[in-house]
Backbone as JSON, one array per atom type, in Angstrom:
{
  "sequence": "XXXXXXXXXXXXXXXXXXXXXXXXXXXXXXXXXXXXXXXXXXXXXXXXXXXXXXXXXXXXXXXXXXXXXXXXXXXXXXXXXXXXXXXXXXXXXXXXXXXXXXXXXXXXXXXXXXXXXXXXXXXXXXXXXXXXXXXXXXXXXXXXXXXXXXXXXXXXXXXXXXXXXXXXXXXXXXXXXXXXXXXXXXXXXXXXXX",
  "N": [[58.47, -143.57, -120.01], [55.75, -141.08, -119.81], [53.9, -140.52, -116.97], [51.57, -139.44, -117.69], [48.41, -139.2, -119.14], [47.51, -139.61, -122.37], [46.19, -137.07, -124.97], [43.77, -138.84, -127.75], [43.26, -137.38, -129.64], [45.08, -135.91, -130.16], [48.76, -135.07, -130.93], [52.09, -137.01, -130.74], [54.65, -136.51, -128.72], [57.57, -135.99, -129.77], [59.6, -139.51, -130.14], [61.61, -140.77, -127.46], [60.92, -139.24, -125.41], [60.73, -136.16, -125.2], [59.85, -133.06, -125.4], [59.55, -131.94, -127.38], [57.61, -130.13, -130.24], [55.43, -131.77, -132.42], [57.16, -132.65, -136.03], [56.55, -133.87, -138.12], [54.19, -135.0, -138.19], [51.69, -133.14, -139.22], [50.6, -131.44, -137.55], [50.48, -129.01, -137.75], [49.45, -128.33, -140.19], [46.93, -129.34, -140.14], [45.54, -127.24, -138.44], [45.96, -124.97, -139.86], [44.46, -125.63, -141.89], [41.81, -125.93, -140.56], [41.47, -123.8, -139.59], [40.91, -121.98, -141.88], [39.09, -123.13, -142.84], [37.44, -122.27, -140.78], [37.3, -119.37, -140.88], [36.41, -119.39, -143.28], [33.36, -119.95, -142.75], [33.14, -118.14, -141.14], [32.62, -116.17, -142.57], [30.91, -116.67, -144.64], [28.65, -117.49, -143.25], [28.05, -114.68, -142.01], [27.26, -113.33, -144.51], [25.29, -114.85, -145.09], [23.4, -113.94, -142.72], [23.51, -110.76, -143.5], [22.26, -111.5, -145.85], [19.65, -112.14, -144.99], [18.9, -110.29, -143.41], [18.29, -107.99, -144.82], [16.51, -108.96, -146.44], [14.61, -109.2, -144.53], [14.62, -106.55, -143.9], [12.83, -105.04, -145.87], [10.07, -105.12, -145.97], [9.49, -103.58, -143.28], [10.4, -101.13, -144.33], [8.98, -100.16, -146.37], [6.49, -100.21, -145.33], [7.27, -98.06, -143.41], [8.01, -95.76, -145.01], [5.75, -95.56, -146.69], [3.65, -93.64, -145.89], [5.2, -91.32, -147.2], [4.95, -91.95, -149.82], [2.44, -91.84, -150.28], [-0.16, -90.63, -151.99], [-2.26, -87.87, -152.57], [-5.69, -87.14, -152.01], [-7.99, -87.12, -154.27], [-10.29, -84.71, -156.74], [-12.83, -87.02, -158.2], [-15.2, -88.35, -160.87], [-18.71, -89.33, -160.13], [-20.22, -89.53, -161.93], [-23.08, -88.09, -163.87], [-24.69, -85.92, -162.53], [-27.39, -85.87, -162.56], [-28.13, -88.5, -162.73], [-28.98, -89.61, -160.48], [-31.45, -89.41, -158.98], [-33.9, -87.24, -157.05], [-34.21, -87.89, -153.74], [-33.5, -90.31, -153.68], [-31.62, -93.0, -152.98], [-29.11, -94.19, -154.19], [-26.53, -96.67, -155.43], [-23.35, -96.08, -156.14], [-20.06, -96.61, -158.12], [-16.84, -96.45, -158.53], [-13.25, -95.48, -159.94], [-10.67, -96.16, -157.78], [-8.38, -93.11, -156.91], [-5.75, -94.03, -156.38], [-5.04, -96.27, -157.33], [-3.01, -99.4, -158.42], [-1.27, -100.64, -161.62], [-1.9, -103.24, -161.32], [-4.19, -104.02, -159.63], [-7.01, -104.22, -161.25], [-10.03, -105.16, -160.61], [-10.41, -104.64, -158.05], [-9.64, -102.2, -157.9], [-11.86, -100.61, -157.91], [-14.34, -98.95, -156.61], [-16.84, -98.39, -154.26], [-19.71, -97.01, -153.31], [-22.52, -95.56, -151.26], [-25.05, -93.11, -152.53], [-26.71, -90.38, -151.68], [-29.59, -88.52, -152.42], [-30.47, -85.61, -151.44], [-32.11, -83.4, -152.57], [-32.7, -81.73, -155.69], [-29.78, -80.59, -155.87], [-28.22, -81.18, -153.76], [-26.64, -83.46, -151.78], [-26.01, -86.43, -150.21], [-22.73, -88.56, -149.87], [-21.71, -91.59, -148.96], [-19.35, -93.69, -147.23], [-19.16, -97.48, -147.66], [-18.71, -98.85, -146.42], [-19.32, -100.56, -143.42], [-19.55, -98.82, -139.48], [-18.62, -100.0, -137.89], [-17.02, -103.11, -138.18], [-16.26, -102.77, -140.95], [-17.5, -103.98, -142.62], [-19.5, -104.41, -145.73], [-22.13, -101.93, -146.43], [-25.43, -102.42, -147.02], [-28.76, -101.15, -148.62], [-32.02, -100.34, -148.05], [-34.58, -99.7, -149.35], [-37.48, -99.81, -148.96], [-37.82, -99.83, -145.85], [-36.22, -97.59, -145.6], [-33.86, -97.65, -144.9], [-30.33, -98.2, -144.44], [-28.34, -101.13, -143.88], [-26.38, -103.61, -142.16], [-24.95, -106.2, -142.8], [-23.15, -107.99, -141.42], [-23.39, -107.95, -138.63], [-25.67, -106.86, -137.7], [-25.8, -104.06, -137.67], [-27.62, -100.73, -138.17], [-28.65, -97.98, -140.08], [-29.86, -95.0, -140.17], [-32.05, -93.51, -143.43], [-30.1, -90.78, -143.63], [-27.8, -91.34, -142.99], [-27.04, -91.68, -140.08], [-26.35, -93.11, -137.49], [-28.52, -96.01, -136.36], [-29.11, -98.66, -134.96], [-27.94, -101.44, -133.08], [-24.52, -102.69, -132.84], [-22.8, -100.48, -134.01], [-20.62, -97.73, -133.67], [-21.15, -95.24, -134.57], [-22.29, -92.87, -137.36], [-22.38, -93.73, -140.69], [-19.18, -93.52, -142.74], [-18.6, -90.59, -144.33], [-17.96, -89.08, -148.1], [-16.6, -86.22, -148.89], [-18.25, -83.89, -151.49], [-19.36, -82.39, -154.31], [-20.38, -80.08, -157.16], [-19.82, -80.14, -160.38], [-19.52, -79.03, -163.73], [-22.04, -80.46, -164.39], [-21.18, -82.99, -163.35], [-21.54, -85.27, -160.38], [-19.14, -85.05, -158.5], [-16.58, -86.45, -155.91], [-14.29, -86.5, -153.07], [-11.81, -88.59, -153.32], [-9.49, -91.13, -152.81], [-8.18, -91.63, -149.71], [-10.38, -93.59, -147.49], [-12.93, -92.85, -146.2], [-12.59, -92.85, -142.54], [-12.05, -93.65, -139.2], [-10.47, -91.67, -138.22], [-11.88, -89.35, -138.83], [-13.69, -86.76, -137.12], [-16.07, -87.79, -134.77]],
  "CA": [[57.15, -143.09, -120.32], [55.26, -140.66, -118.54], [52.28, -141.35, -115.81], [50.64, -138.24, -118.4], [47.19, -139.84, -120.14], [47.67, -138.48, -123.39], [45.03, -137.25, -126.05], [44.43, -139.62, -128.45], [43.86, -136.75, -130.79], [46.57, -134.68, -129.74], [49.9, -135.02, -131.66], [52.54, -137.69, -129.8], [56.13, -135.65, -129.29], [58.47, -137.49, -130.51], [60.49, -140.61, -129.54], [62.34, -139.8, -125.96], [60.33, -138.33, -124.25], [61.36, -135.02, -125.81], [58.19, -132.33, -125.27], [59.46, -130.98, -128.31], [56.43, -130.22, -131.09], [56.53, -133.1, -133.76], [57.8, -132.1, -137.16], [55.89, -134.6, -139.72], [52.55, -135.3, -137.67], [51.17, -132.5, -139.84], [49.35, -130.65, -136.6], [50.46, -127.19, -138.26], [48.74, -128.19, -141.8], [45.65, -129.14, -139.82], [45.46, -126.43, -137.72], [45.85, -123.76, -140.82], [42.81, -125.84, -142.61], [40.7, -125.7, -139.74], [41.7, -121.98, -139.38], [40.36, -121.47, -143.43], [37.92, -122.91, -142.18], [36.32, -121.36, -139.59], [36.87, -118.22, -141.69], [35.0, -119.5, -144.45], [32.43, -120.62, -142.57], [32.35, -117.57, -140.47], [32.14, -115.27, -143.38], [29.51, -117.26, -145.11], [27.42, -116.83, -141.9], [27.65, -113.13, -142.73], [26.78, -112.57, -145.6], [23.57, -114.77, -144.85], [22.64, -112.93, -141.72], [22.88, -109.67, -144.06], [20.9, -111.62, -146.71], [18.78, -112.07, -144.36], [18.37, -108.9, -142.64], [18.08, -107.42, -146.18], [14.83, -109.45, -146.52], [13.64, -108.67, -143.45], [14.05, -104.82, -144.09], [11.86, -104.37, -146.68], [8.35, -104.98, -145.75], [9.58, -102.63, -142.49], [10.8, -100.16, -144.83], [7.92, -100.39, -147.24], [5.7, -99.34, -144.22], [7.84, -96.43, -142.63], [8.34, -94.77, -146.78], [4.08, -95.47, -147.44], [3.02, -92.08, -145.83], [5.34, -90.42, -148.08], [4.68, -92.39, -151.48], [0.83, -91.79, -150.4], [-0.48, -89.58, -153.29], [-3.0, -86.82, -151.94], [-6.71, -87.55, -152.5], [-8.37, -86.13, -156.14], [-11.32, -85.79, -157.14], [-13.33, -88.33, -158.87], [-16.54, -88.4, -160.98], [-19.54, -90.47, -160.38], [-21.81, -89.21, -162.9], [-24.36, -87.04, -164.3], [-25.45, -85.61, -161.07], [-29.42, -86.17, -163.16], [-28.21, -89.65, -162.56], [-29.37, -89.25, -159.21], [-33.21, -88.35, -158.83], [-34.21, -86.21, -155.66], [-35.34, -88.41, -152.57], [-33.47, -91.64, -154.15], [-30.51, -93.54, -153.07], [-28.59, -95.23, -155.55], [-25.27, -97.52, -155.42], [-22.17, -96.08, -157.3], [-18.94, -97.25, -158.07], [-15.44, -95.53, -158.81], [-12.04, -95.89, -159.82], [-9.76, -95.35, -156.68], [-7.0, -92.82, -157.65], [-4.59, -94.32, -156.0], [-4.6, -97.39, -158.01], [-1.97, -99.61, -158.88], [-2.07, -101.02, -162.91], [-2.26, -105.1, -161.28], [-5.53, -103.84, -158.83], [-7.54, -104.91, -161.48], [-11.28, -105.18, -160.24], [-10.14, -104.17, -156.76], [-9.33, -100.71, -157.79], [-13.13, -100.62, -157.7], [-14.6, -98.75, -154.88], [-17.91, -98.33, -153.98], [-20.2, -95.96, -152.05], [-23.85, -94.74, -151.75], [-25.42, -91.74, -153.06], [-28.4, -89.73, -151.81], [-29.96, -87.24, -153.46], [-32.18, -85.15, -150.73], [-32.9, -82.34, -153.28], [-31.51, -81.72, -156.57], [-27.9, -80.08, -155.88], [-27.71, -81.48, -152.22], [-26.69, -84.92, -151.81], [-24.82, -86.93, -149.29], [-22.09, -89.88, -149.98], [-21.49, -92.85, -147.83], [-18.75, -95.17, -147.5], [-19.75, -98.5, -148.22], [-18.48, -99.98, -144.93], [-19.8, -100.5, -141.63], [-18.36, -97.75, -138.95], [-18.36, -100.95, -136.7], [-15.89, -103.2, -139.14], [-16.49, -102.49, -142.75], [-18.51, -104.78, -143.84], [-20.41, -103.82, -146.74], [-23.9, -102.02, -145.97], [-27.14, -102.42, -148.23], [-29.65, -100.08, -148.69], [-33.29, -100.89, -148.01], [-35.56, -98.79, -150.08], [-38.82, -99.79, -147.8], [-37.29, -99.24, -144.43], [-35.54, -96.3, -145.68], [-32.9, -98.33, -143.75], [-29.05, -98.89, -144.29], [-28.12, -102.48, -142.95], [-25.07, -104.11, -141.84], [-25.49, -108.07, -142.76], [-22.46, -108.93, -140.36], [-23.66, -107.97, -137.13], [-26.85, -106.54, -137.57], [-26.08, -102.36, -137.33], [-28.28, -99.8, -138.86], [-28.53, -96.72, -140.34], [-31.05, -94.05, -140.78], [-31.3, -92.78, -144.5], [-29.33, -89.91, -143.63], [-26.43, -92.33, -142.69], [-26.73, -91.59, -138.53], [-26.36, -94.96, -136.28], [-30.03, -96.61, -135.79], [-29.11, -99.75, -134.13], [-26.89, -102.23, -133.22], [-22.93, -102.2, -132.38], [-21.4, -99.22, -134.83], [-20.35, -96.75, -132.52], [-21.35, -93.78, -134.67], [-22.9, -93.14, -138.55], [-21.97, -93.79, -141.99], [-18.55, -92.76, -143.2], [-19.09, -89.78, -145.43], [-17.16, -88.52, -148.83], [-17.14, -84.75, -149.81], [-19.07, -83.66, -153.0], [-18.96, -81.19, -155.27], [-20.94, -80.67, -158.6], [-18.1, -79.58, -161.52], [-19.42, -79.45, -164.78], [-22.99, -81.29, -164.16], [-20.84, -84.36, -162.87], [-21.04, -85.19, -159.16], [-17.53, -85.33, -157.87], [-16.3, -86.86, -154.61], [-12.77, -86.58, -152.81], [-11.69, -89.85, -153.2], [-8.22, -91.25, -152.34], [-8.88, -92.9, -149.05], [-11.41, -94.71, -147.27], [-13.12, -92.34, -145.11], [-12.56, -93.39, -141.65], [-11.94, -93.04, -137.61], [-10.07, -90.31, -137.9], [-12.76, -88.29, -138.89], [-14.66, -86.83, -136.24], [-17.58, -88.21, -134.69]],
  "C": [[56.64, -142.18, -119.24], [53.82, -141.06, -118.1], [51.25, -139.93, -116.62], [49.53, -139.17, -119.08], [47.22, -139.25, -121.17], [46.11, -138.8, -123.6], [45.0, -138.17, -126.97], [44.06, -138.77, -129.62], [44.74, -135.89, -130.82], [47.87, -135.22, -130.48], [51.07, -135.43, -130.73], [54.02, -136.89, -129.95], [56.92, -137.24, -129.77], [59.53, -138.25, -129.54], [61.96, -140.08, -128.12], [62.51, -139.12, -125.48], [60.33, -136.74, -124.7], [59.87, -134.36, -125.87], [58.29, -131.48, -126.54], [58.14, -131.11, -129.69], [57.27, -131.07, -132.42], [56.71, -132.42, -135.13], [56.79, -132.99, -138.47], [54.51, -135.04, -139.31], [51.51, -134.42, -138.92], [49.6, -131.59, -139.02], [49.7, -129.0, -136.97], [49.44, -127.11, -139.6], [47.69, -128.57, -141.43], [44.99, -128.19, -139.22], [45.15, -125.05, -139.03], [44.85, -123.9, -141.48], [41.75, -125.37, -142.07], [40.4, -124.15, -139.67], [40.96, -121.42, -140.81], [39.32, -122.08, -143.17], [36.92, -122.58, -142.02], [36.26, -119.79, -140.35], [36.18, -118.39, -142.42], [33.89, -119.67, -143.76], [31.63, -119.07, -141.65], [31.95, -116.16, -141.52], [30.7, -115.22, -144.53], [28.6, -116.9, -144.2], [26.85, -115.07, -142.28], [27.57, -112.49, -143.31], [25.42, -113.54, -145.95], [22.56, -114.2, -144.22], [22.47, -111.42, -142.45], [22.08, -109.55, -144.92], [19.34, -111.16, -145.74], [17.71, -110.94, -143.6], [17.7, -107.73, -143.51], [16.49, -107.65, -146.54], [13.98, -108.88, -145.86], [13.53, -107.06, -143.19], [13.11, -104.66, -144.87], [10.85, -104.42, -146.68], [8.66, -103.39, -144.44], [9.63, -100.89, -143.08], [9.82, -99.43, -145.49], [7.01, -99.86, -146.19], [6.13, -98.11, -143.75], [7.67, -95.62, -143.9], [6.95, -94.96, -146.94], [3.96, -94.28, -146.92], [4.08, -91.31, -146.87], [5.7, -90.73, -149.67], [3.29, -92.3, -151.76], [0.08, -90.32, -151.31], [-2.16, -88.8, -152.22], [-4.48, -87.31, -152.96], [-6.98, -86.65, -153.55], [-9.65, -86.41, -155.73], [-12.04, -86.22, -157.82], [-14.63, -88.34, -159.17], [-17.28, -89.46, -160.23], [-20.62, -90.65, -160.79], [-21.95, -88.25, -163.51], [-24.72, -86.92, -162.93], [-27.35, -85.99, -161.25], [-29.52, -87.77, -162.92], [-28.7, -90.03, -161.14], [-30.5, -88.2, -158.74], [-32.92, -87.74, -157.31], [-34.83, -87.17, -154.9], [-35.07, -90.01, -153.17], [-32.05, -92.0, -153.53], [-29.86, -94.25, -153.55], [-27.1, -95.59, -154.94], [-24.48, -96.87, -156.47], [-20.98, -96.71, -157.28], [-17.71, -96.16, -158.77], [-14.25, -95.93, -158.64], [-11.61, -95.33, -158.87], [-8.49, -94.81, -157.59], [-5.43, -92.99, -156.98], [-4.23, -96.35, -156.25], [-3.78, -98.16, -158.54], [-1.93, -100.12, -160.77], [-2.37, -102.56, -162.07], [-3.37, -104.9, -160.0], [-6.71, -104.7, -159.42], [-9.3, -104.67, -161.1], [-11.26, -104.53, -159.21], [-9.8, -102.57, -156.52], [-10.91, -100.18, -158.04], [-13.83, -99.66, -156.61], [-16.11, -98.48, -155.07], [-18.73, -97.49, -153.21], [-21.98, -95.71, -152.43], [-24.36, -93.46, -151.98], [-26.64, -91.62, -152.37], [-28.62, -88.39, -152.31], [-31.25, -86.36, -152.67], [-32.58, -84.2, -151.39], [-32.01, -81.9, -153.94], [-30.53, -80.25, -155.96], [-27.8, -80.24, -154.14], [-27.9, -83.33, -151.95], [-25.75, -85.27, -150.63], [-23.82, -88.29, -150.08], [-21.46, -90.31, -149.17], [-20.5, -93.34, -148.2], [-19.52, -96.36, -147.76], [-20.02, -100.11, -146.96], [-19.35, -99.36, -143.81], [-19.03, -99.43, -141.22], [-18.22, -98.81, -137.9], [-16.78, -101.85, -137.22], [-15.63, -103.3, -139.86], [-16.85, -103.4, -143.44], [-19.58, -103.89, -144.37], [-22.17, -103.8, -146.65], [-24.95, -102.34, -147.0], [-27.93, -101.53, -147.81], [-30.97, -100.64, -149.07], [-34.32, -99.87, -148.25], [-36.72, -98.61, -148.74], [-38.86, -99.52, -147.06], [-36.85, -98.2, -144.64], [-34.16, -96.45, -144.54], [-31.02, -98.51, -144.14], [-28.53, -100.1, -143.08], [-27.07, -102.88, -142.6], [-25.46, -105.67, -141.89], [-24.24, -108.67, -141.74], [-22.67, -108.74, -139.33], [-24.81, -107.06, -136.66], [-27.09, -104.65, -137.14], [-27.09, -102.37, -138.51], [-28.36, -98.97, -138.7], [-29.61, -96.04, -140.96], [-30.78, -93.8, -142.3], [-29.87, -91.76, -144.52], [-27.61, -90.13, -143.31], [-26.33, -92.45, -140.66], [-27.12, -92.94, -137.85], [-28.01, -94.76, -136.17], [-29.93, -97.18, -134.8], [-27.99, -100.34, -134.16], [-25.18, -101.73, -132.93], [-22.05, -100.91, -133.03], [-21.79, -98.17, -133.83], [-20.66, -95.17, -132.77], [-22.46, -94.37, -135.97], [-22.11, -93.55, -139.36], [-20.7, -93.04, -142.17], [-18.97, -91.96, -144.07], [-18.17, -89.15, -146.88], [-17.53, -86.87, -148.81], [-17.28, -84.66, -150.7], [-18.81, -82.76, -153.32], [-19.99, -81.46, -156.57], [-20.01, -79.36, -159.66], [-18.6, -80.3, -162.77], [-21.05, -80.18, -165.15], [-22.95, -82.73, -163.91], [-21.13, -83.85, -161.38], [-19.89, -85.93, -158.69], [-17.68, -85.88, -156.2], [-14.85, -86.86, -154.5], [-12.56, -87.7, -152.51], [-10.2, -90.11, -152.94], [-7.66, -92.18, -151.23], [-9.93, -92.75, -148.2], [-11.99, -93.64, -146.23], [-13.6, -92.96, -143.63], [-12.28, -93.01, -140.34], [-11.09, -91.76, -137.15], [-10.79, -89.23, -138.27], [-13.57, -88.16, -137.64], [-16.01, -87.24, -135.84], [-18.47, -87.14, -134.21]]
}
């Protein structure tokens, strides 16, 4: 015998002493399983990691390809321009044209109108220029409000009070037809100059 400690999963040579590899142990037919295996197992791996990666492209992708699936603003009635007296500010509403069909209510948009003398009007976003919460319009004050953090806005839309850092977003108008139009599309916002 030898003074060697064997494995006790290791494969015993055979009978006297002989270092030769054993013949019926069956350490070649385990060895070739294990070997199918580890291939299966490592090919499965990768073709989850490309599921995976697959998944995880497409919101990324879906962001980098939006500026050039982004459709160019139109524009968009929101009336009878007569719908809009002289020296009044009224609430309108409008389909966004960049609507999907499952929007639903949400393809909604909103904005204010003033009317400082028939064929000169301004239109407002609807948001704050602080963080778009939705303003109100206070006849009496001749005030635009902000109910989440207390801004305000002159009629004319220019900062009063409070945290917004400028005025009123504004749309461009147009009158086409005796409708008043607006360039609608998106949201007018900080990239417009202050």
């Amino acid at each position: 015998m030898s003074d060697r400690i064997q494995d006790p999963g290791a494969h015993s040579p055979a009978r006297g002493g002989d270092e030769k590899p054993c013949v019926n142990c069956g350490c070649a037919e385990r060895t070739a399983k294990q070997d199918a295996r580890r291939g299966f197992m490592f090919r499965f791996g990768a073709v989850l990691l490309g599921v995976g990666g697959a998944i995880a492209a497409v919101p990324i992708l879906g962001t980098l390809l939006a500026p050039a699936r982004r459709q160019a603003s139109a524009w968009v009635s929101l009336g009878s321009a007569d719908a809009f007296p002289a020296g009044q500010t009224r609430f309108a509403t409008f389909l966004s044209p960049i609507r999907q069909p499952t929007d639903g209510d949400a393809a909604k948009t909103a904005c204010w109108v003033r009317c400082i003398s028939p064929g000169k009007y301004q239109v407002f976003a609807v948001n704050c220029a602080h963080l778009g919460c939705p303003v109100r319009w206070f006849a009496q004050s001749r005030l635009f409000m902000c109910p989440c953090h207390g801004g305000a806005y002159y009629e004319d839309g220019s900062r009063a009070a409070g945290p917004p850092p400028r005025g009123l977003f504004e749309y461009p108008w147009k009158i086409d037809g005796g409708n008043l139009m607006i360039e609608a599309g998106h949201l007018p916002g900080m990239e417009q100059s202050t």
